[in-house]
N, C-alpha and C positions, 0 to 999 in steps of 0.2 A: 835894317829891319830884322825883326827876330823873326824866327820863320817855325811853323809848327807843321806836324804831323796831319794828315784828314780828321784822324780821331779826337786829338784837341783844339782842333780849328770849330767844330761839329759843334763838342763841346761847349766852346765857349761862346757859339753863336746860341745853342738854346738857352746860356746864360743869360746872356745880354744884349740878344738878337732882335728881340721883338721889334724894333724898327728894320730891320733887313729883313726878317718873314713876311713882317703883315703892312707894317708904313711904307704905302707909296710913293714916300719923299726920303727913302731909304738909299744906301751908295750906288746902288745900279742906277733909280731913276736920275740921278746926279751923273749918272757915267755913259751915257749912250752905245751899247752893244755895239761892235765891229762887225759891217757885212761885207759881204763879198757878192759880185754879179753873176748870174745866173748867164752861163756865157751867150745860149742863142736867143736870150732876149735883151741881157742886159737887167732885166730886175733884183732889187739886192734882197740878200734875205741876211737874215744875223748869224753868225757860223757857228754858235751853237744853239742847239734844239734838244729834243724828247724824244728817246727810242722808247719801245712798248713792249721788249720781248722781256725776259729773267723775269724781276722780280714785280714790276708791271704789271705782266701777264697773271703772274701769281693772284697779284691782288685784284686781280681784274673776277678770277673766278669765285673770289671768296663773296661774301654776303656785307661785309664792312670794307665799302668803295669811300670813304671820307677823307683820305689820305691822297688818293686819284682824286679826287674831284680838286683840292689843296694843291698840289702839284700842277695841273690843267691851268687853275688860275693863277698861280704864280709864274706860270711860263708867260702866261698873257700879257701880266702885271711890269712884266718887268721887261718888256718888249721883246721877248722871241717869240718865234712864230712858228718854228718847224717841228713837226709831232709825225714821226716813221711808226708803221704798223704795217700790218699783215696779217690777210686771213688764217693764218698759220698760227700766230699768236693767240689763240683761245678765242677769249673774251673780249680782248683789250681794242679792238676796232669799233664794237658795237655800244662799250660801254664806256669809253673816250666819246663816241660819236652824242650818246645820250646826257653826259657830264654836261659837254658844251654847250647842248642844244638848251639844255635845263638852266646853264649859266650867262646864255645869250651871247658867246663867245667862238660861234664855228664860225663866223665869217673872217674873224681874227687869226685863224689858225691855219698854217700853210699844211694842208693835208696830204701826206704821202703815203699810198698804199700798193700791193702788189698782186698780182695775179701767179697762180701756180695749181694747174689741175691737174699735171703728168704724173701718175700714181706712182707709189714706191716702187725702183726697179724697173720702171720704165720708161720710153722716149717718146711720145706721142700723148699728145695735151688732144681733150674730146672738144670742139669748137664751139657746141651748146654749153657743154660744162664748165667753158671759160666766159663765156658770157652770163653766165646767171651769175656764177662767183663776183664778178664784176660788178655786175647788179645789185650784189647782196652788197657789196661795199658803200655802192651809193645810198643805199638806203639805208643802212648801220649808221654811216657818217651824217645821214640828212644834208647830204650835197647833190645839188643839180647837177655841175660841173666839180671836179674833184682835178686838186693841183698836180699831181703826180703821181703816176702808177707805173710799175716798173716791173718788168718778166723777173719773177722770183726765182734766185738759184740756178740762170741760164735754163731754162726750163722750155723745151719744143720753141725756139723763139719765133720761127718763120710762122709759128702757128700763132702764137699769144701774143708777140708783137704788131703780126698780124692785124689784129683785131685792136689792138691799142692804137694803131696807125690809124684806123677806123674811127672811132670814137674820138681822138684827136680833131680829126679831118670833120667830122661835125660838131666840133664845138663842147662835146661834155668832160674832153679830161686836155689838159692847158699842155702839160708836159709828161714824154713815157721814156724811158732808160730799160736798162737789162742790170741784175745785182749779182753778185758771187762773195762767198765768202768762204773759199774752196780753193786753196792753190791750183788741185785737178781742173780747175775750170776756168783756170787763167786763158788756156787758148781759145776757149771760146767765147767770153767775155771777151777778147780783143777781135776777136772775129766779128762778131757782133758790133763794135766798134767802127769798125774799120767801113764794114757795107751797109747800119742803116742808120739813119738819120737820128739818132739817140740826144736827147735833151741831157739826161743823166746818168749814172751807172752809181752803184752803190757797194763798195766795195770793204774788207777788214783792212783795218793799219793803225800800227801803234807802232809806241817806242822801240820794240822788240820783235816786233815783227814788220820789216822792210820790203818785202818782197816785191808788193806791186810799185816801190817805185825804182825801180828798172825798166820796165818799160810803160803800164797801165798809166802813171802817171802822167808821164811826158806823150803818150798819147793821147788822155785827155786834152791836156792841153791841146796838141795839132790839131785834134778834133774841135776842139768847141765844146766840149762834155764837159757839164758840171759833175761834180763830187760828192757823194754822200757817204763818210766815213761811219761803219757801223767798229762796234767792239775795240773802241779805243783804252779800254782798261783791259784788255782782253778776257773780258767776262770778268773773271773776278783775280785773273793771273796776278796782275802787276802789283796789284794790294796786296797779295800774298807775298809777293818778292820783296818788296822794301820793307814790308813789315812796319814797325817800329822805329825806322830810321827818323830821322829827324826831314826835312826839306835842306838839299845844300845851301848855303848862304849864297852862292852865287846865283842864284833862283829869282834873288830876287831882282835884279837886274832887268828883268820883264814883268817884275809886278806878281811870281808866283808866290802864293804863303800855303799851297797846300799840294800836296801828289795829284788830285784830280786835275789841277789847275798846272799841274808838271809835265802830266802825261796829254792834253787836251788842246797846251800851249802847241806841245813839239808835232801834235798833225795840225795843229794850224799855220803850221810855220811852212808849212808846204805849200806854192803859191797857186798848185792846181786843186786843192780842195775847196768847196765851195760852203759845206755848212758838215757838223758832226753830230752824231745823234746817241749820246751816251742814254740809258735808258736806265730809270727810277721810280719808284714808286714815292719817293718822298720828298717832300719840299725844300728842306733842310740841306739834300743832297744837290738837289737842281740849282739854286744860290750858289753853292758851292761849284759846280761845276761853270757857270755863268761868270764867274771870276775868271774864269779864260778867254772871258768874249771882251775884255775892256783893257784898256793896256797895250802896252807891247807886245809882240809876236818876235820868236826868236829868231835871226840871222842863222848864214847856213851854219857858223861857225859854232855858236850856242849848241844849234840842234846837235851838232855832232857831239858836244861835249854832253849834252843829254844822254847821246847813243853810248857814248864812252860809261858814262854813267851808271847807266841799267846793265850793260854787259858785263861788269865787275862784279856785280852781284850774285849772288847762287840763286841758281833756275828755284821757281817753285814748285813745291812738290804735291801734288796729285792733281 
């Protein structure tokens, strides 16, 4: 297999894509997405999804959402289900929430959002103000019950999980976690772990950045705790580091033909992560990234040759 670049793979797909963008008898719907169970139920979801922060969020505030609405449905189309946000994010909760409603497709969408009202520089979350924030979500989404909500950022959790315990306990939000994306806040992300009954936690990891699996990981797993891997391209780091290299031919051995699909493979190769939420504003990229979700996933042995791989390379710079 000849193996290209993200940027020629892109390329070639606006060439000669039009059945992989828009036909839904295109290679995905031929390839059934890879899921993973949702450990304290047991429900599978597809393990790759739609983050909403970067470039997302951008498009979210602008006035030409047509590219968001493109995206939405092709997540739909081509059977993922998972779309991460947060009121943190701008726009992109309310205007994700209005896309779908308008496309007939929120029922179709595994919706994960997060609470965080503990002001800059401080530790104490206000209990009204984490409940209206809440509120404001349900109603941005046009969800009765919403799948997942998650204490943003370890954020006051005894206070915010709290109340997520709550709303659980009556039926309007299915599953609630704790997120970091903070090495600083590694202990208490595992602290959090460790005492409350968490469905999921949402955490950073990528090729180059290993950290949480030292311990985060393999406590998930003890725990029961599903995975929601944020910034697996590390923003926009690892694009930057390979640059122009080509994809190694050994890559394709699991089916990768692009770096999204490089970097996307080697966290799903990890068997306590449950779904990943690379975040896009464009359709083009989502496809692309969705090439990770069919195929093979790599052995411990690959992953490490992955790790070997990116660590030979010169850090990116800025």
């Amino acid at each position: 297999m000849t193996t290209i670049s993200r940027r020629d793979y892109l390329a070639l797909t606006l060439a000669t894509g039009a059945a992989l963008t828009i036909d839904p008898r295109g290679a995905f719907a031929q390839s059934p997405l890879l899921t993973r169970a949702i450990p304290s139920s047991g429900e599978l979801l597809p393990v790759v999804g739609l983050g909403s922060s970067a470039t997302f969020s951008q498009v979210a505030r602008s006035e030409d959402i047509a590219g968001l609405r493109e995206v939405l449905k092709t997540l739909v189309d081509r059977g993922a289900t998972v779309f991460d946000t947060a009121p943190s994010y701008g726009a992109s909760e309310e205007v994700a929430g209005r896309i779908a409603a308008e496309a007939s497709i929120t029922q179709k969408v595994f919706w994960a959002t997060k609470v965080n009202v503990v002001p800059r520089g401080g530790t104490a979350a206000d209990p009204a103000a984490a409940r209206a924030q809440i509120e404001s979500s349900f109603t941005k989404l046009k969800k009765s019950k919403i799948d997942l909500i998650q204490v943003h950022n370890v954020a006051d959790v005894p206070t915010q999980l709290g109340i997520l315990k709550e709303l659980k306990g009556a039926g309007r939000v299915r599953y609630i976690g704790v997120t970091s994306t903070s090495e600083e806040q590694y202990p208490a992300l595992m602290a959090a772990m460790k005492a409350e009954p968490l469905d999921f936690i949402g955490i950073d990891y990528a090729v180059d950045n290993l950290e949480v699996e030292k311990e985060i990981l393999p406590l998930a797993r003890d725990r029961k705790i599903g995975v929601l891997v944020y910034l697996p391209f590390g923003r926009t780091r690892l694009f930057r580091r390979v640059g122009d290299r080509p994809v190694p031919e050994w890559a394709a051995e699991i089916g990768v033909t692009t770096w999204a699909q490089f970097f996307l493979k080697f966290v799903l190769g990890h068997p306590a992560v449950t779904s990943v939420t690379p975040a896009t504003s464009q359709a083009k990229h989502l496809i692309d990234n969705l090439g990770a979700a069919v195929g093979k996933l790599p052995d411990e042995a690959m992953r490490k040759r992955m790790v070997a791989f990116v660590d030979a390379l010169p850090q990116a710079q800025g």
